[in-house]
N, C-alpha and C positions, 0 to 999 in steps of 0.2 A: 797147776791147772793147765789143763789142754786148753791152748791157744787160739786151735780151730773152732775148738767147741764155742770158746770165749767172741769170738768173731764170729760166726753165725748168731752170735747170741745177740750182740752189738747192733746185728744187721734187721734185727727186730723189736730193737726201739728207736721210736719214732724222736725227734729232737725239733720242739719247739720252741722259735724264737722268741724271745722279750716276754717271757710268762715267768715267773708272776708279775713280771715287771721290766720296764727296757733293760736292754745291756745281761741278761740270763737265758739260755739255753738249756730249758726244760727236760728231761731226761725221761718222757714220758712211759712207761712201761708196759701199758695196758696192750697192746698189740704183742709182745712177747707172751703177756697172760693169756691171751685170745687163740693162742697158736698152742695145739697141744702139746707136739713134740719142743716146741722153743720153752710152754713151762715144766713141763718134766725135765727135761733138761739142767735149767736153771737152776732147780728142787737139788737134784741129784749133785751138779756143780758144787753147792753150795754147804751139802750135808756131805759128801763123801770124805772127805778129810778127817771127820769127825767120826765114822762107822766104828773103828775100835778102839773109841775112845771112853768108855762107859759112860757115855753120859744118862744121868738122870733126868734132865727138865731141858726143853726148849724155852726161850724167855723170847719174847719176841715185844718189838714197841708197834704201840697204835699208827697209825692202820694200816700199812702198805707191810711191814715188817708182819704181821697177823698172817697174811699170804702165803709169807714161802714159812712162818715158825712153825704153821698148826703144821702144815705139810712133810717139812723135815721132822718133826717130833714123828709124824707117822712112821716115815722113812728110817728113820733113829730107835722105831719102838721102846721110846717114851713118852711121858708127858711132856705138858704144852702149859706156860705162864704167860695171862698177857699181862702187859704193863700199858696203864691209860693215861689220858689227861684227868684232871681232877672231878671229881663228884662222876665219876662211870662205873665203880663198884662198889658191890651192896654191904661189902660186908667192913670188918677195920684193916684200916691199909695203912703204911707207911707212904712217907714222899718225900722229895729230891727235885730239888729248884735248880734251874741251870740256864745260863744267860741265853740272851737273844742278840741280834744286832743291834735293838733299838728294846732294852728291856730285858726280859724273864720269862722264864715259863716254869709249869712245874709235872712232874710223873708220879704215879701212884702204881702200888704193887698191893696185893693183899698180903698182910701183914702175916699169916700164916701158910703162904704163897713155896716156901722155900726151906727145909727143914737143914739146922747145922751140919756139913758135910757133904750135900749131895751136890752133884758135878754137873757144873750148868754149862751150855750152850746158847747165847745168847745172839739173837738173830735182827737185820735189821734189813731193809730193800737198801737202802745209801746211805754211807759214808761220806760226807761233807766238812763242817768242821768238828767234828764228834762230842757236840754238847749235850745232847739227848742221851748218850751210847756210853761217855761218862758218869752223867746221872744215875742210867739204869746200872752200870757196873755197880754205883756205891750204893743202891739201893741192895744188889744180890749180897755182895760183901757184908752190907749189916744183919745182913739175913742168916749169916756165915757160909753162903753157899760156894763152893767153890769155881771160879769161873775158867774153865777149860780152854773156850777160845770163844771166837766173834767172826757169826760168818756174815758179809754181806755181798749181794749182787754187784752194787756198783760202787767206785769208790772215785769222786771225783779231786785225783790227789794234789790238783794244783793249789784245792785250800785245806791242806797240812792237817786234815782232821786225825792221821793217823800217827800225827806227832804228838799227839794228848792221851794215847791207849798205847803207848810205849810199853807197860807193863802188861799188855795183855797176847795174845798167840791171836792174832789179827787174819783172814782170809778174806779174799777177794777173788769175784770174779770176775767182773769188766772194772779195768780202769781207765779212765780221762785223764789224760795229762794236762788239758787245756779245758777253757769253756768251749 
């Protein structure tokens, strides 16, 4: 990853203190989104590694990850999967529960979402402690899809989420070493 690119990219989000709560610095995005060239950019960052990699499907998680998957799937000239919270698609879905700090939560994929073999790419806006990102892998996996890599914009690596997707070909474009 170009470095400059990554640093201009950094320099248009915005970081808000104690959101959602004291003691966190919010990693706001929406001004990178608002700035053309900052999200083309970001789009392009994030799917370039991936251009000849055949991939078949963009997988991307609710909602922020929605952003750059429909986008890179363009970029990609493939399709686009989303994966939701529960009761958001119409039709039969599989799902995949995965801790919280305080608790649970759970993902849903449609269950004919992913046909055996086809080469996914699976997209997310952050990297934190990778409970969601694990979920969705094992949700592709039952799907048989095969997962090529994991791209995300921001990876905040001081909480070790990319120590749990060890097995997977992991990309990043802005990382935080610190809150």
């Amino acid at each position: 990853m170009d470095q400059k690119i990554a640093t201009q990219l950094q320099q248009l989000i915005r970081n808000v203190k104690d959101f959602p709560k004291p003691g966190i610095v919010f990693r706001d995005i929406t001004p990178l989104l608002a700035d053309e060239q900052g999200f083309a950019a970001a789009v392009q960052a994030m799917a370039d590694p991936f251009r000849d990699k055949n991939i078949d499907l963009v997988v991307a998680i609710e909602s922020r990850g929605f952003i750059f998957g429909a986008a890179i799937a363009r970029r990609l000239n493939c399709g686009f999967v989303p994966v939701r919270k529960p009761g958001k698609l119409p039709a039969d879905t599989i799902d995949e529960e995965y801790q919280l700090e305080y608790g649970s939560d759970k993902l849903e994929m449609h269950a004919d979402a992913i046909k055996s073999g086809q080469r996914i790419l699976i997209v997310d806006d952050l990297l934190a402690t990778g409970g969601t990102m694990r979920a969705c892998c094992r949700m592709v996996e039952r799907l048989g899809g095969e997962i090529v890599g994991i791209s995300f914009l921001i990876e905040l690596a001081f909480l070790k989420g990319r120590a749990g997707l060890a097995d997977y070909n992991i990309h990043t474009v802005i990382k935080y070493d610190q809150e």
